[in-house]
C-alpha positions in Angstrom: -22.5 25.6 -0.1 -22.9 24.6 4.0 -26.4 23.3 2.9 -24.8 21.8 -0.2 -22.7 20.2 2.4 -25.2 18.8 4.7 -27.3 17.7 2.6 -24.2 15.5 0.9 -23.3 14.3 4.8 -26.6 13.6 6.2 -27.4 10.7 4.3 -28.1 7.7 6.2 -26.0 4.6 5.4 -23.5 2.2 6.4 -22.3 1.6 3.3 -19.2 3.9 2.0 -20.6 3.4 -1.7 -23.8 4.7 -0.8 -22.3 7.5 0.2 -20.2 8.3 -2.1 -22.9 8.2 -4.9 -24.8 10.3 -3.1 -22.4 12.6 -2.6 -21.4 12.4 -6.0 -25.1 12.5 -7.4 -26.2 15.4 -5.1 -22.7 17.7 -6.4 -24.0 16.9 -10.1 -27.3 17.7 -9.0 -26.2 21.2 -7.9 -24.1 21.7 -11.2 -26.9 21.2 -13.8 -24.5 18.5 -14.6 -26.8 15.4 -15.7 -24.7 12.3 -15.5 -26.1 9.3 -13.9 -24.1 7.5 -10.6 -24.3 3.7 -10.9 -22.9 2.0 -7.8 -20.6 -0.4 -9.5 -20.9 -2.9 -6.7 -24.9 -3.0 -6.1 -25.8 -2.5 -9.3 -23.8 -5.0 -11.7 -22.7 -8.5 -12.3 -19.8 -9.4 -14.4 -20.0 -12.1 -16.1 -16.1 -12.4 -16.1 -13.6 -12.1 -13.1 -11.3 -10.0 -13.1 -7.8 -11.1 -12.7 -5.6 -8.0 -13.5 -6.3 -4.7 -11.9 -7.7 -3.0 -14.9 -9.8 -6.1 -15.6 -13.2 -5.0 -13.5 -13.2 -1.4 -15.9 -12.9 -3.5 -19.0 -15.3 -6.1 -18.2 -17.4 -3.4 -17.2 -17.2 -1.4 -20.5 -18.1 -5.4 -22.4 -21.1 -6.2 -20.0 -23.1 -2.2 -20.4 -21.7 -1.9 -24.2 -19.7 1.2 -23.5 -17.7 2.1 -25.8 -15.3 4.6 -24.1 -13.5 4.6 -20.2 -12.4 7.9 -18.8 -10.1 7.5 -15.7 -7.6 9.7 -13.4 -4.1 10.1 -14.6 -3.1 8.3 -12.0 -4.4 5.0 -14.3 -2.3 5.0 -16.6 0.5 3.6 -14.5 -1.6 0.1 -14.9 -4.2 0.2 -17.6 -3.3 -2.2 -20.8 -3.9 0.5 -23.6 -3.6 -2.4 -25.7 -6.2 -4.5 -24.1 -8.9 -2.1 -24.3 -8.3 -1.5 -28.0 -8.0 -5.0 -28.8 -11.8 -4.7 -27.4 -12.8 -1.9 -29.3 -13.0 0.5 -26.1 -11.5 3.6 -26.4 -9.7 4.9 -23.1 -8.8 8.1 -22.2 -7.6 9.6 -19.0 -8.4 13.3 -17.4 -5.9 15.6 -16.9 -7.5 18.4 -15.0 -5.6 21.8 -15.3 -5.9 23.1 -11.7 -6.3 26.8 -12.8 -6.4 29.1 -10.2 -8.9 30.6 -8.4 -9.2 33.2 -5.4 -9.1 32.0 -2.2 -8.9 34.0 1.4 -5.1 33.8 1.1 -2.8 35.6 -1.7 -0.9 31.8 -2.3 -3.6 29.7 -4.8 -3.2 26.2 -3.2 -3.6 23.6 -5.9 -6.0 20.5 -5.8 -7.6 21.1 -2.3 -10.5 19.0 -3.2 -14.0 20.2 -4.8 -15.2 21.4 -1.3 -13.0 24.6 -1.8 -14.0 24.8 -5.3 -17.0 25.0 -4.3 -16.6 27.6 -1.7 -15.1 29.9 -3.7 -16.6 29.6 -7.5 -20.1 29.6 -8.9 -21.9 27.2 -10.2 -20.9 28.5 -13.9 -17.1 29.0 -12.5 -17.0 25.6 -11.8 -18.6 24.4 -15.0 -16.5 26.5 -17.2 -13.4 24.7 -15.2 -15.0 21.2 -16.0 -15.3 22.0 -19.6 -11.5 22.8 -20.1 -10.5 19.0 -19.1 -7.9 17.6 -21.1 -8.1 14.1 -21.9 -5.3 11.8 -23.5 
């Protein structure tokens, strides 16, 4: 995982983006997982402006002909359920179950971030863990 690690932070950029898909891209890479990272920014051009704060996910969905938009839990505060099935998008947000998992300590801490995960599962640990997500 330390050469996991620094091969995620020794990217060469100025640009948090950047980053961050690499990041992302090279953790996916390491879990067989397949999925491809678009930077949002770089990469695409609405042809609408967003005016409400769940307006750039939407217009995104319209412009690459997705027909389904998984976000965090934390989105459902502000996304317009309505709005996205008025345009034939259906959206559904994660709800990880945190299960736990050993760490050095007898007290499980929830929700570190995936840098612990990683330090303590395998590979097919952590892929087992992605596969029991629970979407609503």
């Amino acid at each position: 995982v330390i050469e996991l690690l620094q091969k995620c932070l020794s990217y060469d950029t100025d640009k948090l983006s950047k980053l961050n898909g690499h990041i992302l891209q090279t953790i996916c890479d390491y879990l067989g997982l397949s999925t491809p990272i678009r930077t949002f920014s770089e990469n695409i051009v609405l042809s609408e402006k967003p005016s409400e704060p769940d307006d750039w996910a939407l217009f995104l969905c319209k412009e690459l002909n997705y027909k389904r938009y998984i976000n965090a839990q934390g989105g459902e505060l502000f996304f317009d359920k309505e709005k996205y099935k008025n345009n034939n998008i259906e959206l559904k947000f994660v709800h990880p179950d945190l299960l736990p998992y050993s760490q050095y300590n007898s007290n499980f801490i929830s929700g570190l971030s995936i840098i612990d995960v990683l330090f303590f599962n395998s590979v097919d640990e952590i892929n087992s863990m992605l596969n029991k997500l629970s979407f609503s």
